[in-house]
N, C-alpha and C positions, 0 to 999 in steps of 0.2 A: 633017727626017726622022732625021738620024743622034742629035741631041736623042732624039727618040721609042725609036728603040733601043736608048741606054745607059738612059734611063728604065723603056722595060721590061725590061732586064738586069736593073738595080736592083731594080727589083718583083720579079723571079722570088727574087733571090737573097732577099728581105726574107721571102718568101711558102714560101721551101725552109727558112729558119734559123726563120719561128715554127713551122711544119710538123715538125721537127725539136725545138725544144722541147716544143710538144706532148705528141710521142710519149716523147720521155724522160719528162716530167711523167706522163704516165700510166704507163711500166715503174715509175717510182721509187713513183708511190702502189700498183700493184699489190703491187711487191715490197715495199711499208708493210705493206700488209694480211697476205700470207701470211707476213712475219714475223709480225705479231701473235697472227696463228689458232695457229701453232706456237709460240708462247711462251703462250698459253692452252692448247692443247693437252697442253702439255707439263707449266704448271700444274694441269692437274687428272690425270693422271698423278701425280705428285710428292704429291697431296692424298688418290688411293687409295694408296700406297705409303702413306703415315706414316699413314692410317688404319688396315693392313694388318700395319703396325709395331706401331702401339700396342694392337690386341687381343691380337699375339702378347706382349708383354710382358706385359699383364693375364692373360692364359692364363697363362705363365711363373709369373707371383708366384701365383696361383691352387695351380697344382701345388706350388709352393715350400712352400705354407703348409700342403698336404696332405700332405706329406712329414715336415714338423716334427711335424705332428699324429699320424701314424702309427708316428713314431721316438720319441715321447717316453715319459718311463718311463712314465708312466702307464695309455697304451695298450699298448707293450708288456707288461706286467702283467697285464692285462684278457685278451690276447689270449694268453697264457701260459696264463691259469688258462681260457679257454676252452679248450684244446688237452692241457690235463691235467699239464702240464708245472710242476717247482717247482725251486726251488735248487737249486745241485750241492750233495751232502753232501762231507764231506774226505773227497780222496782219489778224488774221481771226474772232476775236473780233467786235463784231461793236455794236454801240449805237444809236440810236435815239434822238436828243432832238429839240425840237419845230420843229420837222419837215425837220431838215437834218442829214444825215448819220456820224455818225463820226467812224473811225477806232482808237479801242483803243490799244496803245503798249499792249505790254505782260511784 
């Protein structure tokens, strides 16, 4: 009998340490998984971001090139003589500095 009792001590202990792995075995694949979901998750976050990026920089260059176009002489010019507007003659030039007028040649 005293046989039978260390025997099932031993079984209890053998039946509490797989019980025991086990349950680690399934936190550790849990916490597998919900790492994974939040490194997906966070990958497709990161994937709207630089899409979100890269229309703003196509918008950016977009405007960039509307800006060239609407600074260049030649629109200037266009939009000059739409507006009635022509060269200074001499003497119609004038400048400011520290505070007196100066008329500059042409």
């Amino acid at each position: 009998m005293a046989g039978e009792e260390h025997g099932g001590a031993a079984g209890r202990g053998w039946v509490l340490a797989l019980a025991l792995s086990v349950a680690t075995g399934l936190a550790l694949g849990l916490a597998l998984v919900w790492v994974n979901i939040e490194r997906t998750n966070i990958g497709y976050g990161v994937r709207r971001l630089q899409g979100e990026l890269d229309g703003r920089l196509a918008h950016t260059t977009k405007l960039e090139v509307e800006r060239d176009r609407l600074l260049s002489p030649y629109a200037l010019d266009r939009k000059a003589k739409e507006l009635g507007m022509r060269p200074a003659k001499s003497g119609q030039n004038r400048r400011m500095d520290n505070g007196t007028l100066q008329t500059l040649p042409r």
